[in-house]
C-alpha positions as a Markdown table, in Angstrom:
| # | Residue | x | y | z |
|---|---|---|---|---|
| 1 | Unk | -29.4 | 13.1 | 15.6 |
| 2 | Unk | -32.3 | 10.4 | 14.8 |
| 3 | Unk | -35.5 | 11.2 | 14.8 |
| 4 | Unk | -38.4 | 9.1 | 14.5 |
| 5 | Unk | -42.0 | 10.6 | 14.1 |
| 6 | Unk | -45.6 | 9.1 | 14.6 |
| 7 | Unk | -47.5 | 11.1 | 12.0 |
| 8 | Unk | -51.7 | 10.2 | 13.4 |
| 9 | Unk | -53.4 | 10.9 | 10.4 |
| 10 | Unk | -57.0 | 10.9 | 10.7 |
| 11 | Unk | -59.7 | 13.2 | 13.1 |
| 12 | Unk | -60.5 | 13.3 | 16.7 |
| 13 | Unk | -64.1 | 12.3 | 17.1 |
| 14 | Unk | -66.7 | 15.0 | 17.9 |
| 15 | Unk | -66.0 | 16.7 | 21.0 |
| 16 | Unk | -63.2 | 14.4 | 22.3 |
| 17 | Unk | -60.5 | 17.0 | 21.2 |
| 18 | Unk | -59.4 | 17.7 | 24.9 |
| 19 | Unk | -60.1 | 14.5 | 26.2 |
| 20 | Unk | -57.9 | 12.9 | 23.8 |
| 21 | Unk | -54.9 | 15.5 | 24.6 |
| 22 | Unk | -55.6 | 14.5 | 28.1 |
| 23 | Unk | -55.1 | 10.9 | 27.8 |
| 24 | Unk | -52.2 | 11.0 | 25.5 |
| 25 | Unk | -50.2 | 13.1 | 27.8 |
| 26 | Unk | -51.2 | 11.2 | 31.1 |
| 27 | Unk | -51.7 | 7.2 | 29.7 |
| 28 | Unk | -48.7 | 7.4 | 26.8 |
| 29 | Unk | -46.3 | 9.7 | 27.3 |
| 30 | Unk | -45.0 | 8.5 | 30.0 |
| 31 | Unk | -44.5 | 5.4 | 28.2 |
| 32 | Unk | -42.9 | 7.0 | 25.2 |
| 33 | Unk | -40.2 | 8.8 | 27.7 |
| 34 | Unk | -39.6 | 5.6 | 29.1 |
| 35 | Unk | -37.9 | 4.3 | 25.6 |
| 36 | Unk | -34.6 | 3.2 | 26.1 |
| 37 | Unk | -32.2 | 5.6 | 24.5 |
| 38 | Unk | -34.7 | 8.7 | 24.2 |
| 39 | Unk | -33.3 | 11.4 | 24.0 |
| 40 | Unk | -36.2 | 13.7 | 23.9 |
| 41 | Unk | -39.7 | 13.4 | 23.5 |
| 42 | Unk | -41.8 | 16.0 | 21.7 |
| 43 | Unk | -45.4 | 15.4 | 21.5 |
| 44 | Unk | -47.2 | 18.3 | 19.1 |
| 45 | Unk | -51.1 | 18.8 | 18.8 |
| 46 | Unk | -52.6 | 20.3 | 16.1 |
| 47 | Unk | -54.3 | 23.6 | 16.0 |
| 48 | Unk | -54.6 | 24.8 | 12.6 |
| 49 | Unk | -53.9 | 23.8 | 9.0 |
| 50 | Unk | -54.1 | 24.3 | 5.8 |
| 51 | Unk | -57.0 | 24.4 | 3.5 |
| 52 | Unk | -57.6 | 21.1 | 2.3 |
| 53 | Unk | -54.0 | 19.8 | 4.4 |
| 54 | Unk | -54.6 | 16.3 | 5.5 |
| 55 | Unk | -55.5 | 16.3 | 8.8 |
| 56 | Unk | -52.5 | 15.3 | 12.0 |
| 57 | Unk | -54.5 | 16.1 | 15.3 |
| 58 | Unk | -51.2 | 14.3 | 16.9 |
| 59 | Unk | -47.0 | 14.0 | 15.8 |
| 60 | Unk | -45.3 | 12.6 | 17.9 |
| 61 | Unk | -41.0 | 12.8 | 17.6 |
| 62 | Unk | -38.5 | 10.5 | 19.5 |
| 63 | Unk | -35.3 | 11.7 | 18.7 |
| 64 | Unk | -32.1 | 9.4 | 19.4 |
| 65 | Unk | -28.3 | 9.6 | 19.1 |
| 66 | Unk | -28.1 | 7.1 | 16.3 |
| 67 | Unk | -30.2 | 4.3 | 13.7 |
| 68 | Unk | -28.5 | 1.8 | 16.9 |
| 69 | Unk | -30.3 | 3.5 | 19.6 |
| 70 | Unk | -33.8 | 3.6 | 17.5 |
| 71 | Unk | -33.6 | -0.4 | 16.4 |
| 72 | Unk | -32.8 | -1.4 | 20.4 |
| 73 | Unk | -36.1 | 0.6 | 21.2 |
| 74 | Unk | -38.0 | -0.6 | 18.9 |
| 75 | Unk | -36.9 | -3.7 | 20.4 |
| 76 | Unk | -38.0 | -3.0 | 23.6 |
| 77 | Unk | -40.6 | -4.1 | 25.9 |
| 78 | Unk | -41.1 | -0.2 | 26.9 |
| 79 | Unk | -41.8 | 0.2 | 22.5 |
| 80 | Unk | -44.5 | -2.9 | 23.2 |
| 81 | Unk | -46.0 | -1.1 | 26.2 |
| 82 | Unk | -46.2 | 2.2 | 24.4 |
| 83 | Unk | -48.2 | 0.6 | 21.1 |
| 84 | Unk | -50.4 | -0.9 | 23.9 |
| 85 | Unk | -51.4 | 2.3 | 25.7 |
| 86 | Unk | -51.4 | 3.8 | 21.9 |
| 87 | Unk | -54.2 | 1.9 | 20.9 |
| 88 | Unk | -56.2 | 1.3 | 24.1 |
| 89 | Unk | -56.0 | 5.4 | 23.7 |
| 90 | Unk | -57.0 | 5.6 | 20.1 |
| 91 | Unk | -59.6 | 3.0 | 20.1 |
| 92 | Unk | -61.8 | 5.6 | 22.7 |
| 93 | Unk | -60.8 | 8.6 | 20.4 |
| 94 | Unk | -59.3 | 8.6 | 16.9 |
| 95 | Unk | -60.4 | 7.0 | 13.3 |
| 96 | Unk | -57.5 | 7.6 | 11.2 |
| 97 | Unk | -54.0 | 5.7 | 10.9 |
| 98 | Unk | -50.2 | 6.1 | 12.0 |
| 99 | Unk | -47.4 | 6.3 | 9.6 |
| 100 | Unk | -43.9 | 6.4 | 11.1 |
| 101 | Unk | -40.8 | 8.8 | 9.5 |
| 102 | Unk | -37.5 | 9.1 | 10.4 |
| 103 | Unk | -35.0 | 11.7 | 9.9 |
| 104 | Unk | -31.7 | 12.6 | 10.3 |
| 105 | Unk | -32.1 | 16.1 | 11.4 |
| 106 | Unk | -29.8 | 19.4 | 10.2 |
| 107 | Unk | -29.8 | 22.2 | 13.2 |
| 108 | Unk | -28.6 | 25.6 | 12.1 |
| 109 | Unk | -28.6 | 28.0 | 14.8 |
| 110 | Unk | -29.8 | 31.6 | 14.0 |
């Protein structure tokens, strides 16, 4: 399994913590679910860190079956609609900037 993560590096202005958790899960995810070959969507918000940890209020993983499925998303116009709403969210709520990763992921059940 692929998967790609949104690392938002940077701070949550003053007071907007839940406000920004708000929009993100009602103005983008549904965008980001609505990539073509998603095959799940996890969208984490940070609570604590370590002293002097950069700070991620927000990573965000898409995780497809293969490299295929995450180039014909980023292709799509569902990727374009979700960097919209990304930004129109951001720009009201976050200084910072994204950096994407992706992984090829190792599950070992315990």
């Amino acid at each position: 399994m692929i998967t790609r993560y949104a690392l938002f590096e940077g701070h949550v202005r003053n007071g907007q913590t839940d406000a920004f958790r708000a929009a993100v899960l009602d103005e983008i995810l549904p965008k980001w679910k609505a990539f073509p070959g998603a095959l799940a969507v996890r969208v984490c918000f940070a609570d604590e860190r370590d002293e002097g940890a950069p700070e991620f209020p927000l990573i965000l993983a898409i995780s497809y079956t293969d490299r295929a499925a995450v180039d014909a998303a980023l292709a799509s116009p569902a990727r374009a609609e979700g960097k919209a709403a990304t930004e129109a969210v951001l720009a009201r709520f976050f200084d910072g900037r994204i950096h994407h990763h992706i992984t090829e992921a190792h599950d070992f059940e315990l």
